[in-house]
N, C-alpha and C positions, 0 to 999 in steps of 0.2 A: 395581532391585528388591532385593526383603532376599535374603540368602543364609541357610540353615539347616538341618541334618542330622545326622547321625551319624558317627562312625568308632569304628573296632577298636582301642583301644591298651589294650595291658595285661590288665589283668583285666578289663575291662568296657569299656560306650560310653563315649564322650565325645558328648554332645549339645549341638551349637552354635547360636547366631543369630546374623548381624550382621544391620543393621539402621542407616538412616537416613544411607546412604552419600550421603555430597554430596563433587563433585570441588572444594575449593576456589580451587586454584589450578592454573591451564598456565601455563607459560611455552615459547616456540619462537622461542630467540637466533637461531637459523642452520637458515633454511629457503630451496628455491626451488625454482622450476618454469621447467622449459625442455622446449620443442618439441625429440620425436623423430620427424624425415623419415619417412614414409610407416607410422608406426606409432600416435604418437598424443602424450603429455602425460606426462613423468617430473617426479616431488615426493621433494623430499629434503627430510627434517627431521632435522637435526642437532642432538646437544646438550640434547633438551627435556626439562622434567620437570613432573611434578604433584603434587597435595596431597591426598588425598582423608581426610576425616575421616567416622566413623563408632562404632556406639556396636555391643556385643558383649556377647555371656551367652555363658556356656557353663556344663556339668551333668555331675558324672559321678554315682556311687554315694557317694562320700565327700566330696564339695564342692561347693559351685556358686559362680561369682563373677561377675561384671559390671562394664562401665564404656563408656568412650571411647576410640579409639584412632586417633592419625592416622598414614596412611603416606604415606611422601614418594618418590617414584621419579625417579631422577634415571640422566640419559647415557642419554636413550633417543633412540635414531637408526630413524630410519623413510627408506624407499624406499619409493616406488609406482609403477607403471607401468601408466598408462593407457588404453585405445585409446580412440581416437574414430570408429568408422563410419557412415557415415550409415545412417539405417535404409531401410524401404520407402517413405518419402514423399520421401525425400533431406531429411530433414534430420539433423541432428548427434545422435548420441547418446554418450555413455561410459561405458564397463565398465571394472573392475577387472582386471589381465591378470594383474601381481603384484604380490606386495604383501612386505618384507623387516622385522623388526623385533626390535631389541636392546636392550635394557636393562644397566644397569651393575650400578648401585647401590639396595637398597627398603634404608630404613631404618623402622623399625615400633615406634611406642611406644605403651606400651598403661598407661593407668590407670584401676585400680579397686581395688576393695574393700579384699582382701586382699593 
């Protein structure tokens, strides 16, 4: 979905849009799952990064400018923890128990206008 709103800086708003956010790229080098005894399914994603490009306005009282901007998020490490209980009918279900997650590095380049 687009993102878009306001904030406080300075003397006045800043009024923003993004807008046509596509994730281009994942990559996940070092990931894996292994069975935890009498609890359920642990995921580990080591290492991964993505791409997302997107296109951005923004507005204050003295300018307005626009363009495309793509960010690249790299060394994001994810844990999850699983369970698996059977439900009422006994069969399998899975829920989320926890969930752990880092990022390193967002690099963020934006062009337009001005």
């Amino acid at each position: 979905p687009d993102l878009s709103g306001y904030e406080k800086y300075g003397l006045g708003n800043v009024k923003y849009n993004i807008s046509r956010i596509h994730i281009t790229a994942v990559e996940f080098p070092g990931a894996s799952i292994s069975l935890i005894p009498e609890t359920g399914i642990k995921l580990v994603i080591g290492n991964a990064s993505l791409t997302i490009d997107m296109n951005w306005n923004i507005r204050t009282w003295m300018f307005k400018d626009s363009g495309r901007s793509t960010v690249y998020i790299s060394k994001v490490f994810v844990t999850a923890i699983f369970s698996t209980p059977l439900d009422n009918t006994g069969h399998p279900s899975i829920s989320l128990t926890s969930c752990r997650t880092t990022s390193g590095d967002i690099d963020i380049k934006l062009n337009g206008k001005s």
